[in-house]
Chimera marker file (.cmm) of the C-alpha trace (Angstrom):
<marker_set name="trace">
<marker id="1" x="54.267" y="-174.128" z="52.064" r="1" g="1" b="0" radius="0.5"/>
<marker id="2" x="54.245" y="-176.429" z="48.862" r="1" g="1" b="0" radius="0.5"/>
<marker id="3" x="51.539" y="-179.165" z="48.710" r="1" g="1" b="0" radius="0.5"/>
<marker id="4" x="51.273" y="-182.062" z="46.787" r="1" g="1" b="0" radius="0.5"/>
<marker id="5" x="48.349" y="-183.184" z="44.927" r="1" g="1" b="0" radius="0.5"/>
<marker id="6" x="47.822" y="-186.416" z="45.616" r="1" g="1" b="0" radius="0.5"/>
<marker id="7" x="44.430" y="-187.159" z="44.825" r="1" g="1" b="0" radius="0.5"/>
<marker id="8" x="41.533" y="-185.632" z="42.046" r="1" g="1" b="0" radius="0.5"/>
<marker id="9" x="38.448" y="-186.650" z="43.536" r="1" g="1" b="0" radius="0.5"/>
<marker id="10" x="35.474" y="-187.077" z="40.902" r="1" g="1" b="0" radius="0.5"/>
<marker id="11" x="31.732" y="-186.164" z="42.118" r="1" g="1" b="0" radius="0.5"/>
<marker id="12" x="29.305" y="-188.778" z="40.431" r="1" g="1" b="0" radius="0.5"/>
<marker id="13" x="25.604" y="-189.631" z="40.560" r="1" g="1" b="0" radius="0.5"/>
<marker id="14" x="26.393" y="-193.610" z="39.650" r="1" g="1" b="0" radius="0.5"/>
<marker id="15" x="29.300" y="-194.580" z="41.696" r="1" g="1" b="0" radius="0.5"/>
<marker id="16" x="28.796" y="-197.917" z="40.359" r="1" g="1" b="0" radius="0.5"/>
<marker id="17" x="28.663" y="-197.111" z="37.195" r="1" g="1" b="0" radius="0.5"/>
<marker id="18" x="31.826" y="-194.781" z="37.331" r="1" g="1" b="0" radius="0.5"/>
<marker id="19" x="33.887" y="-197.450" z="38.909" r="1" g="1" b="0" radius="0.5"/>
<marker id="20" x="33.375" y="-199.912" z="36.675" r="1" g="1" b="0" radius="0.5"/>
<marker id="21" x="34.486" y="-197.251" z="33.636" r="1" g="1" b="0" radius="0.5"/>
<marker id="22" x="37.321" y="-196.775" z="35.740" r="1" g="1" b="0" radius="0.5"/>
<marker id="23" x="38.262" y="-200.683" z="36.328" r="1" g="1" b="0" radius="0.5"/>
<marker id="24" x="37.268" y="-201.830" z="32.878" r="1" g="1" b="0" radius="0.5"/>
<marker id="25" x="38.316" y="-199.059" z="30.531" r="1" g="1" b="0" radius="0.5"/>
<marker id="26" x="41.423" y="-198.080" z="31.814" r="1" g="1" b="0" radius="0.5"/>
<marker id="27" x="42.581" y="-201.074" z="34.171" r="1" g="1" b="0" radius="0.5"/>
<marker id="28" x="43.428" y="-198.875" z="37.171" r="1" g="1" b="0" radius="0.5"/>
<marker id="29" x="43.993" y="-200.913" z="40.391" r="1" g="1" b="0" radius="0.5"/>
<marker id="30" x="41.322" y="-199.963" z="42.794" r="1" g="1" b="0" radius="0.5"/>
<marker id="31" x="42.540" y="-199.470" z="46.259" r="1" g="1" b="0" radius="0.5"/>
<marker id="32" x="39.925" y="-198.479" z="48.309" r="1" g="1" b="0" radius="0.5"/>
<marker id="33" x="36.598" y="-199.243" z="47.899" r="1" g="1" b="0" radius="0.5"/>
<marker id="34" x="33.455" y="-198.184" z="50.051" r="1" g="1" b="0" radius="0.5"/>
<marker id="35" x="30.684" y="-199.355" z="47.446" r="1" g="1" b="0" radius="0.5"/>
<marker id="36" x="28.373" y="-196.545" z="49.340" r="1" g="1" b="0" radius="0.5"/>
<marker id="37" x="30.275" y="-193.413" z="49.085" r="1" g="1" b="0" radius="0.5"/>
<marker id="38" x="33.569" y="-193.661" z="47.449" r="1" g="1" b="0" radius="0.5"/>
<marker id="39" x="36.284" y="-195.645" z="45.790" r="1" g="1" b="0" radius="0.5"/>
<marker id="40" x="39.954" y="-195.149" z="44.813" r="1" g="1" b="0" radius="0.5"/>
<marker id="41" x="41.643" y="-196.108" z="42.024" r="1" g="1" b="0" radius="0.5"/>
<marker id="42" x="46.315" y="-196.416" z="41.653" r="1" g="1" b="0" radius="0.5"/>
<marker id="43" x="47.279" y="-194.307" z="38.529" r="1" g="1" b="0" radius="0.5"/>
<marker id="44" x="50.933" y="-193.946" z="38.448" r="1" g="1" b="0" radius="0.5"/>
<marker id="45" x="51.954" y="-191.333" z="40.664" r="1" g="1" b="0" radius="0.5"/>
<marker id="46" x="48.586" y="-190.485" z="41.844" r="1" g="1" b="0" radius="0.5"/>
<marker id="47" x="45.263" y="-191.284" z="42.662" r="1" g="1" b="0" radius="0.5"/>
<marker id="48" x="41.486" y="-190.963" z="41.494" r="1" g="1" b="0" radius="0.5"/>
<marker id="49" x="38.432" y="-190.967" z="43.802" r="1" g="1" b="0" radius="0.5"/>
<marker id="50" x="35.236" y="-191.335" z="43.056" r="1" g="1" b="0" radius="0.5"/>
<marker id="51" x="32.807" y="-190.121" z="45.451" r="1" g="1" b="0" radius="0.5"/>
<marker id="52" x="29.193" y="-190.302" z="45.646" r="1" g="1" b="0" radius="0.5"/>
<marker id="53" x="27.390" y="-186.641" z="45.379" r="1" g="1" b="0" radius="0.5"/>
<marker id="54" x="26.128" y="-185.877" z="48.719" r="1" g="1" b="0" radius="0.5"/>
<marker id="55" x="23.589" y="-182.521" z="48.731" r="1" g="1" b="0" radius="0.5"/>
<marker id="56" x="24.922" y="-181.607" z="52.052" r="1" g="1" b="0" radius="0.5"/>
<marker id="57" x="28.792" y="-181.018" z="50.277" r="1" g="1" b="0" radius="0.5"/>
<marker id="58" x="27.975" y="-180.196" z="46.966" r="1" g="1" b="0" radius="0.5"/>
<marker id="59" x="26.891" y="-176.612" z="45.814" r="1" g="1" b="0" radius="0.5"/>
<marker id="60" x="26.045" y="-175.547" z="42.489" r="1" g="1" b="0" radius="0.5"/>
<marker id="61" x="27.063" y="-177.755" z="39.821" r="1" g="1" b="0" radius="0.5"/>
<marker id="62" x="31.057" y="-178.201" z="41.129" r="1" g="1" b="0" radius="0.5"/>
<marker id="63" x="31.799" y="-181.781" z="40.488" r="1" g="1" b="0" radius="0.5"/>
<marker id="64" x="35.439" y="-182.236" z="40.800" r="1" g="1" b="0" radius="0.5"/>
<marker id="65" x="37.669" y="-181.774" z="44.282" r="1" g="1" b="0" radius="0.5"/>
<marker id="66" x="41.412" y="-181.257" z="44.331" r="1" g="1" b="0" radius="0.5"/>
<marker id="67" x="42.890" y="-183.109" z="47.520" r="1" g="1" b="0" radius="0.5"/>
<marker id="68" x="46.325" y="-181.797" z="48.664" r="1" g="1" b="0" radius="0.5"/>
<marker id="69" x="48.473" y="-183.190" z="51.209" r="1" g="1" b="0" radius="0.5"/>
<marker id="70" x="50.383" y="-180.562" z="52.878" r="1" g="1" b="0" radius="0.5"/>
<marker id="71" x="53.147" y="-180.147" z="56.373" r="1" g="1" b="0" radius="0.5"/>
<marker id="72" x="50.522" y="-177.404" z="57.616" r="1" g="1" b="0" radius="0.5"/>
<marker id="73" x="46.989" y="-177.909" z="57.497" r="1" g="1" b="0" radius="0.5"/>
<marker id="74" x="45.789" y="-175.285" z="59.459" r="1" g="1" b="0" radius="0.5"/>
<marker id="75" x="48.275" y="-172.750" z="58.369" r="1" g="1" b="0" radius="0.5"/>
<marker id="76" x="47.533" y="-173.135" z="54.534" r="1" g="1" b="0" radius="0.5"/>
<marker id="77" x="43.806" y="-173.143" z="55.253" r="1" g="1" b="0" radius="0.5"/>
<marker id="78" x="43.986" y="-170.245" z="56.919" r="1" g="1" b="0" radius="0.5"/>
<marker id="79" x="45.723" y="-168.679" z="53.799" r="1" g="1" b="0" radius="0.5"/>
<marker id="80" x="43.262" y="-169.945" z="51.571" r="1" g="1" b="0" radius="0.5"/>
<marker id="81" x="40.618" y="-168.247" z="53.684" r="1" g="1" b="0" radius="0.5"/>
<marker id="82" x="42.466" y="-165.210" z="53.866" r="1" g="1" b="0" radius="0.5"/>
<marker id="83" x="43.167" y="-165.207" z="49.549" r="1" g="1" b="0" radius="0.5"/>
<marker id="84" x="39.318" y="-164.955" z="48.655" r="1" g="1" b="0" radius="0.5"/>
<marker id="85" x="38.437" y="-168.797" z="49.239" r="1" g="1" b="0" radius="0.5"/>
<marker id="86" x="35.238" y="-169.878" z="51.091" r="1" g="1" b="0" radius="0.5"/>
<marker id="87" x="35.576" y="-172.291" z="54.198" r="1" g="1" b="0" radius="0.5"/>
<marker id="88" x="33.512" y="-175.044" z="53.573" r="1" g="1" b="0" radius="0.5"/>
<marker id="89" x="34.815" y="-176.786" z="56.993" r="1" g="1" b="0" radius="0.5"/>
<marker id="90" x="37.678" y="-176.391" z="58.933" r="1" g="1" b="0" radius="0.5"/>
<marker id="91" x="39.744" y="-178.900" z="59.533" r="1" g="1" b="0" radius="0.5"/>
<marker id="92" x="38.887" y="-181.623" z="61.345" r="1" g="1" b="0" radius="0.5"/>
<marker id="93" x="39.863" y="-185.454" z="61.876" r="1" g="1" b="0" radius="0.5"/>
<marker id="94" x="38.419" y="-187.504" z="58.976" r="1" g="1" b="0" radius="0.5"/>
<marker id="95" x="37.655" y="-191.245" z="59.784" r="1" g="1" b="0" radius="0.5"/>
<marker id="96" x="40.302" y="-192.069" z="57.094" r="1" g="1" b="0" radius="0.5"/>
<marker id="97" x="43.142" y="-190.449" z="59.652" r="1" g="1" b="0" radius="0.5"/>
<marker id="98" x="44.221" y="-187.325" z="57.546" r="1" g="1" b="0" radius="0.5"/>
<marker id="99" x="43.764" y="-183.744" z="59.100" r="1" g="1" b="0" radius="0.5"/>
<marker id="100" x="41.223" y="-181.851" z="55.975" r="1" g="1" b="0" radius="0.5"/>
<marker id="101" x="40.159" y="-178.736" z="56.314" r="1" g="1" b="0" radius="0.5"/>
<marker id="102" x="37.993" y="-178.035" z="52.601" r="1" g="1" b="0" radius="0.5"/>
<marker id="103" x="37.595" y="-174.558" z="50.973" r="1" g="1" b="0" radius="0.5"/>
<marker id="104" x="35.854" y="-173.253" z="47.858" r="1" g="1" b="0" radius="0.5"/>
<marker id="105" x="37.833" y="-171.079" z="45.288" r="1" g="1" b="0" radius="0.5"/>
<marker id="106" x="35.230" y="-168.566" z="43.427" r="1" g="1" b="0" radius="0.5"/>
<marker id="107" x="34.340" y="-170.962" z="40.769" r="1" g="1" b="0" radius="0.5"/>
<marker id="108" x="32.946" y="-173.483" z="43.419" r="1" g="1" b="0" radius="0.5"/>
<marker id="109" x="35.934" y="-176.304" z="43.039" r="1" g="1" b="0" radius="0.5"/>
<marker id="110" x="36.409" y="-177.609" z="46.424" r="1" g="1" b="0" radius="0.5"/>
<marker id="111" x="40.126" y="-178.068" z="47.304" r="1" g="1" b="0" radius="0.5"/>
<marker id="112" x="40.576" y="-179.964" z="50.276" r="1" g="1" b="0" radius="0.5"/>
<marker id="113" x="43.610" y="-179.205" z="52.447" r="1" g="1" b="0" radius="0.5"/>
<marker id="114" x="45.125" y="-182.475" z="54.298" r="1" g="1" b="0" radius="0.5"/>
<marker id="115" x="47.546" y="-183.576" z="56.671" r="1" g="1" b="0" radius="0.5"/>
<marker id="116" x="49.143" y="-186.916" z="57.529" r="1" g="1" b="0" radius="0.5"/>
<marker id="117" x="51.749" y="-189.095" z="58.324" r="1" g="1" b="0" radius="0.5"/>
<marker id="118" x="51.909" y="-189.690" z="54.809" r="1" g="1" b="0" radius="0.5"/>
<marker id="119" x="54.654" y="-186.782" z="54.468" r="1" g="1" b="0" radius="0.5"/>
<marker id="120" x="57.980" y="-187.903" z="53.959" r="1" g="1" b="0" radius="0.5"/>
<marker id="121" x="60.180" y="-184.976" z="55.839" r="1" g="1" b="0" radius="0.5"/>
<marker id="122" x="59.437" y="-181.439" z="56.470" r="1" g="1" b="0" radius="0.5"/>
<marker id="123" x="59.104" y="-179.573" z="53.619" r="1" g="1" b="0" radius="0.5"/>
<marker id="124" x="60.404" y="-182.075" z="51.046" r="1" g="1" b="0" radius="0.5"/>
<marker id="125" x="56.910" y="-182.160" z="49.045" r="1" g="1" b="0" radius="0.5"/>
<marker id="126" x="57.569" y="-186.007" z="49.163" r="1" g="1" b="0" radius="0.5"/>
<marker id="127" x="53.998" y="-188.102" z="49.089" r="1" g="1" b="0" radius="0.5"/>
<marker id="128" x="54.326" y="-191.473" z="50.521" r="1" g="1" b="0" radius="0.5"/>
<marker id="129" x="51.114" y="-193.178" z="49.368" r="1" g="1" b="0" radius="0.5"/>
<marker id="130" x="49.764" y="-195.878" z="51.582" r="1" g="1" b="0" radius="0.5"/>
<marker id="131" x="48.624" y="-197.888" z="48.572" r="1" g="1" b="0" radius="0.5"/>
<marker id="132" x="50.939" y="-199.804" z="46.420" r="1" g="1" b="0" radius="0.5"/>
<marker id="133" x="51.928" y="-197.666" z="43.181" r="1" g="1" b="0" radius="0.5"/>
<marker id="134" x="52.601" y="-199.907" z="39.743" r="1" g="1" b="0" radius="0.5"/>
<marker id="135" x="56.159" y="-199.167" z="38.695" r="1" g="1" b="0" radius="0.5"/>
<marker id="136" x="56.672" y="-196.820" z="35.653" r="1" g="1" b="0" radius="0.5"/>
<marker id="137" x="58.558" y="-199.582" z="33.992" r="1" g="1" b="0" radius="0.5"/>
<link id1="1" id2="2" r="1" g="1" b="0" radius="0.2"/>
<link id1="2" id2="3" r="1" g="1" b="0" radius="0.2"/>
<link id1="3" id2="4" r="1" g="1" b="0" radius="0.2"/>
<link id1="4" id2="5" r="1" g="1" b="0" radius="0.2"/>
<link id1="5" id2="6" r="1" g="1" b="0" radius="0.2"/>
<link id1="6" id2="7" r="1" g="1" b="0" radius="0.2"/>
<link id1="7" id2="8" r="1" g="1" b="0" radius="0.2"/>
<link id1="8" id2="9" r="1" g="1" b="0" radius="0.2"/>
<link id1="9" id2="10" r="1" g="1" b="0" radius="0.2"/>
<link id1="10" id2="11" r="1" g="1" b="0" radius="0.2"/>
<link id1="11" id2="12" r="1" g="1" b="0" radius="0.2"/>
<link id1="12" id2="13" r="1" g="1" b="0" radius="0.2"/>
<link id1="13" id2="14" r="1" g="1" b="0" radius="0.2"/>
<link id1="14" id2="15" r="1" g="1" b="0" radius="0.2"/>
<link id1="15" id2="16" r="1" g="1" b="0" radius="0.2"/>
<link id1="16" id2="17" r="1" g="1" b="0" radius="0.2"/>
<link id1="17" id2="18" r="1" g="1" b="0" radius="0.2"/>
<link id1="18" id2="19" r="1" g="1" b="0" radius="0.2"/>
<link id1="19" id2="20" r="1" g="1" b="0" radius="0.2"/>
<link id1="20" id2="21" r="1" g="1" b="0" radius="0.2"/>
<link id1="21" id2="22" r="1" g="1" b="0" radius="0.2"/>
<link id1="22" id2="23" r="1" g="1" b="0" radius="0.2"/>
<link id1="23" id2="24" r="1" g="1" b="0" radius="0.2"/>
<link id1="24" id2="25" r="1" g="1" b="0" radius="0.2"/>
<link id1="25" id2="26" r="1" g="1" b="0" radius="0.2"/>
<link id1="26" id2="27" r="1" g="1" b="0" radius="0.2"/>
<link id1="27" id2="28" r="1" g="1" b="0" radius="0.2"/>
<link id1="28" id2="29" r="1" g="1" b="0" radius="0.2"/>
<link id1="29" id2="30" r="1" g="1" b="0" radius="0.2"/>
<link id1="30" id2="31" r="1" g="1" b="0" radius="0.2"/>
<link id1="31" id2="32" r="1" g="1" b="0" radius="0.2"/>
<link id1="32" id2="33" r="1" g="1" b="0" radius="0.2"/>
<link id1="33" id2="34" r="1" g="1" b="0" radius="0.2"/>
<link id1="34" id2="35" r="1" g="1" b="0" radius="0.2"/>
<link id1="35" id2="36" r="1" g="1" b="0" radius="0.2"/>
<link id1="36" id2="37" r="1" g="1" b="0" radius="0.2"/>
<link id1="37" id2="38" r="1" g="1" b="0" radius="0.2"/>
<link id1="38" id2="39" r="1" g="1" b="0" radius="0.2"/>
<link id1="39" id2="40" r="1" g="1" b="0" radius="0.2"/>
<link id1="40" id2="41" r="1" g="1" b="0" radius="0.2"/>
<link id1="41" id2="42" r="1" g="1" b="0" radius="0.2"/>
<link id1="42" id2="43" r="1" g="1" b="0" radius="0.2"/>
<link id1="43" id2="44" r="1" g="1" b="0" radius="0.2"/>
<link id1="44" id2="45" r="1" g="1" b="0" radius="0.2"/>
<link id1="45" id2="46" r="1" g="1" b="0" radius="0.2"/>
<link id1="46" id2="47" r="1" g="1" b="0" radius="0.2"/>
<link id1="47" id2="48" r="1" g="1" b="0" radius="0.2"/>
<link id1="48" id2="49" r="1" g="1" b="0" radius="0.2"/>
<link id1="49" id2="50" r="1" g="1" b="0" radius="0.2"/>
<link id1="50" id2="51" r="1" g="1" b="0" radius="0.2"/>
<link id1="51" id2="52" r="1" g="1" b="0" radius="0.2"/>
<link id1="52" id2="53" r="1" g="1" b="0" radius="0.2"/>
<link id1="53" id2="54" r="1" g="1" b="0" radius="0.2"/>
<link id1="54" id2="55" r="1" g="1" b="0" radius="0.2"/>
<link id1="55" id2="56" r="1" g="1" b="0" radius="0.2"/>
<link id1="56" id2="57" r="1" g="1" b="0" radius="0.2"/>
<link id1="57" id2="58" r="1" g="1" b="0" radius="0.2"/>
<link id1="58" id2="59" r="1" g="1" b="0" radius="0.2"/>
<link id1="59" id2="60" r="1" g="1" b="0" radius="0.2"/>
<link id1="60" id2="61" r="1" g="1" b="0" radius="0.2"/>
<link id1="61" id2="62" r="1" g="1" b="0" radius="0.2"/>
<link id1="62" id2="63" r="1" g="1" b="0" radius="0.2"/>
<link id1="63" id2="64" r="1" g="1" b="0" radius="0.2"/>
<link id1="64" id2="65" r="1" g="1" b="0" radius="0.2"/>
<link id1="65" id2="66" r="1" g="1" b="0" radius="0.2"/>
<link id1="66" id2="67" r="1" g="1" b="0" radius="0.2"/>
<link id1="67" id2="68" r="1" g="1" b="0" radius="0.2"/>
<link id1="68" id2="69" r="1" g="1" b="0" radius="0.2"/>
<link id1="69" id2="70" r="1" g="1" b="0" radius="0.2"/>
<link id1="70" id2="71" r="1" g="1" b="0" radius="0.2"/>
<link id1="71" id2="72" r="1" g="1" b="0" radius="0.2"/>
<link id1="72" id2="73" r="1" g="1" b="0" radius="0.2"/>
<link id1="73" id2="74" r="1" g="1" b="0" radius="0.2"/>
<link id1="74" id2="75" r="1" g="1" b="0" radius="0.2"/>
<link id1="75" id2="76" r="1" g="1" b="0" radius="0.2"/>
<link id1="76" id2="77" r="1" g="1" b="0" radius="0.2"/>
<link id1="77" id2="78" r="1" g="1" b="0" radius="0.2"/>
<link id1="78" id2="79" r="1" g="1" b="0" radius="0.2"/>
<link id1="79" id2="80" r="1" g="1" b="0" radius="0.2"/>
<link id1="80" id2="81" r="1" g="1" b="0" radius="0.2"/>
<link id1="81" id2="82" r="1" g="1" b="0" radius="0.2"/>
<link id1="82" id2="83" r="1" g="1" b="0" radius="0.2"/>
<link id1="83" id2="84" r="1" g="1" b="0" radius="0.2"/>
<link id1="84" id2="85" r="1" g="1" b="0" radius="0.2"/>
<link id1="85" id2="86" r="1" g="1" b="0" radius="0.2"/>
<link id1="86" id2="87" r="1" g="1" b="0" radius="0.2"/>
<link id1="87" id2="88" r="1" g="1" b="0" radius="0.2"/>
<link id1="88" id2="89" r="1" g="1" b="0" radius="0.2"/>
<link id1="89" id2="90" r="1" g="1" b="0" radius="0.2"/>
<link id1="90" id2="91" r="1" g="1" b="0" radius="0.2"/>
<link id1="91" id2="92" r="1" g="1" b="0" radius="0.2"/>
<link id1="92" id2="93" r="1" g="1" b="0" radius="0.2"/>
<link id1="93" id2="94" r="1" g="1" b="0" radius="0.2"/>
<link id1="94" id2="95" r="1" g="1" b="0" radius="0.2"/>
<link id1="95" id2="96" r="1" g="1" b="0" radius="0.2"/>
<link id1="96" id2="97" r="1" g="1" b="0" radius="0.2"/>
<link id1="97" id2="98" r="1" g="1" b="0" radius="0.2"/>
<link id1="98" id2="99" r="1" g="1" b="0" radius="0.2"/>
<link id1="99" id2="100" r="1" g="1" b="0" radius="0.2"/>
<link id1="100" id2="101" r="1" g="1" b="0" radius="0.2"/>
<link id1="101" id2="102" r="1" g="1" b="0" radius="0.2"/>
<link id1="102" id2="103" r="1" g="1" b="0" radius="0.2"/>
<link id1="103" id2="104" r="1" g="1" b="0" radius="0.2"/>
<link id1="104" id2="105" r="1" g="1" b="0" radius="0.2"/>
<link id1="105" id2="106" r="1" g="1" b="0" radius="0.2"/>
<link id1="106" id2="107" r="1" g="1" b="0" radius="0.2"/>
<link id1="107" id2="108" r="1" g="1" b="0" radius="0.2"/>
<link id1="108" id2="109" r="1" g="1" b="0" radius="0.2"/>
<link id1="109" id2="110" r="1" g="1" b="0" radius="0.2"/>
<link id1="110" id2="111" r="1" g="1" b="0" radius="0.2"/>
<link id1="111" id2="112" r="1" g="1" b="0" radius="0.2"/>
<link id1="112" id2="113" r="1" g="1" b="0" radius="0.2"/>
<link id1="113" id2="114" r="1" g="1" b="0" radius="0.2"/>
<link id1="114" id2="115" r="1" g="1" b="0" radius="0.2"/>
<link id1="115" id2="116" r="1" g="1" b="0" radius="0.2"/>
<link id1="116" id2="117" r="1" g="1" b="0" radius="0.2"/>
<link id1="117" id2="118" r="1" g="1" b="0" radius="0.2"/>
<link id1="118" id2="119" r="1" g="1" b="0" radius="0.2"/>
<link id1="119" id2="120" r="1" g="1" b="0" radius="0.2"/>
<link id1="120" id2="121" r="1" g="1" b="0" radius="0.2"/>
<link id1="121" id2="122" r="1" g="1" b="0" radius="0.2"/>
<link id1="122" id2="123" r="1" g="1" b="0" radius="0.2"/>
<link id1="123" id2="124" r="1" g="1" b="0" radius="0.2"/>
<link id1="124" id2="125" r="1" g="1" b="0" radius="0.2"/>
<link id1="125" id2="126" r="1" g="1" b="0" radius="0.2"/>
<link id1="126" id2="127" r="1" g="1" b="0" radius="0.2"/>
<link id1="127" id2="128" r="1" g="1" b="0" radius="0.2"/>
<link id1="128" id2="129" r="1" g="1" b="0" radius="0.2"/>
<link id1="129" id2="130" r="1" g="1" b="0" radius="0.2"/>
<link id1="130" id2="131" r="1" g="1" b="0" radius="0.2"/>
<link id1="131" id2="132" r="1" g="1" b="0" radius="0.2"/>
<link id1="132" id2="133" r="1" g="1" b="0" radius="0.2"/>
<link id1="133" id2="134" r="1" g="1" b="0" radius="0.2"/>
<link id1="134" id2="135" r="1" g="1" b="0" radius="0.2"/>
<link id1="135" id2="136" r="1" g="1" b="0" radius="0.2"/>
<link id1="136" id2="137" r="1" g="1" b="0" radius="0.2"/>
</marker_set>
């Protein structure tokens, strides 16, 4: 039941703002970019999101989400559930194409639990990414 984390998502107030911290300080390749809500930046093996704080998602004063891509969404989320964390909402079908069910651990981090085609094999906790990745060399 390994995941992988593919993604640390970053809750801002300036999205604008962040993004260009993100594109001019550190040169990260942005890969997806919804200038309303969220954008996505290639860094290495993984990748950061910025996303827009919405009232509706956000409780308290959690600001960061962990995004895992795992073989069993529904399984694992169930776990989660059943280990002391909070369903936020189970998972559904995001416009984006992944499977994500999101839960709360006690601290109020939101950990989203996803699914795609992305996964290379069952149960090889390989991440295909469907952005380029710059090489390490």
């Amino acid at each position: 039941m390994r995941g992988i984390l593919s993604i640390t998502i970053l809750h801002v107030t300036d999205l604008s703002a962040s993004k260009q911290l993100f594109l001019d300080g550190f040169g990260f390749p942005c890969t997806v970019d919804d200038d309303d809500d969220y954008v996505e930046f290639s860094c290495g093996k993984t990748r950061l999101g910025l996303k827009k704080i919405s009232d509706e998602f956000v409780t308290g004063k959690q600001k960061v989400e962990l995004y895992f891509h795992v073989q069993d969404v529904e399984a694992i989320f169930a776990k989660l559930v059943e280990t002391g964390a909070t369903s936020i909402s189970a998972p559904a079908r995001m416009p984006w194409g992944d499977l994500v069910g999101y839960v709360s651990t006690g601290d109020g981090h939101v950990i989203a639990i996803a699914s795609s085609e992305r996964i290379k094999g069952s149960g090889s906790g390989e991440f295909e990414s469907v952005h380029p990745q710059p090489s390490d060399g």
